[in-house]
C-alpha positions as CSV (number, residue, x, y, z in Angstrom):
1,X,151.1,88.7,117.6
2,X,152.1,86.0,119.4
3,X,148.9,83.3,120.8
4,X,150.0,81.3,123.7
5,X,147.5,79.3,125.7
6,X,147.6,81.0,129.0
7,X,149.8,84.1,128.8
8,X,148.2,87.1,130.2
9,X,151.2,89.9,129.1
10,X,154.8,90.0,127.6
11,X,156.6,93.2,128.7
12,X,159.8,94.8,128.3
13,X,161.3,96.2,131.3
14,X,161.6,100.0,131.3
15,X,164.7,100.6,133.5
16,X,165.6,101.3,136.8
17,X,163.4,99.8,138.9
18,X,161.1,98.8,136.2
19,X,163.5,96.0,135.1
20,X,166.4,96.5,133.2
21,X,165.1,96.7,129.1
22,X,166.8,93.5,127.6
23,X,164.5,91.8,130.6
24,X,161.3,90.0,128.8
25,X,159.0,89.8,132.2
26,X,155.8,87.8,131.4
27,X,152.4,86.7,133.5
28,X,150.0,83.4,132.9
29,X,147.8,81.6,134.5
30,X,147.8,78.0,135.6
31,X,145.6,75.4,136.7
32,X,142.6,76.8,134.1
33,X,144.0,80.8,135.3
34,X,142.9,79.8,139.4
35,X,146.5,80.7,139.9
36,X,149.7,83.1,138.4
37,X,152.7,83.4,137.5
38,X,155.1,86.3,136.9
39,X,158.6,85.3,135.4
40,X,161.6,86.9,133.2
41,X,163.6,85.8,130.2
42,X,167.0,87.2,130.2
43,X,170.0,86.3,127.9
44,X,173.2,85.4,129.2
C-alpha cells in the first residue's frame, strides 16, 4: 500500500463520465484535514 500523510483516496477513473482510466484522480486534506482537495495525474 502506499502511506501518504494526508491522502484520503487514490482512484482510477472508470470511463465515460467517470474519468477516462489512465486518469489517477486523488483527495487529501490540508491544513490538519480542515480543508480538501481533489486533483488528477495524467501522463502526457
Amino acid at each position: 500500500p502506499i502511506i501518504i500523510d494526508g491522502l484520503w483516496a487514490l482512484l482510477f477513473g472508470l470511463g465515460g463520465q467517470a474519468g477516462q482510466a489512465n486518469q489517477l484522480f486523488f483527495t487529501a486534506g490540508l491544513h490538519q484535514e480542515a480543508d480538501g482537495l481533489f486533483g488528477v495525474i495524467q501522463a502526457v
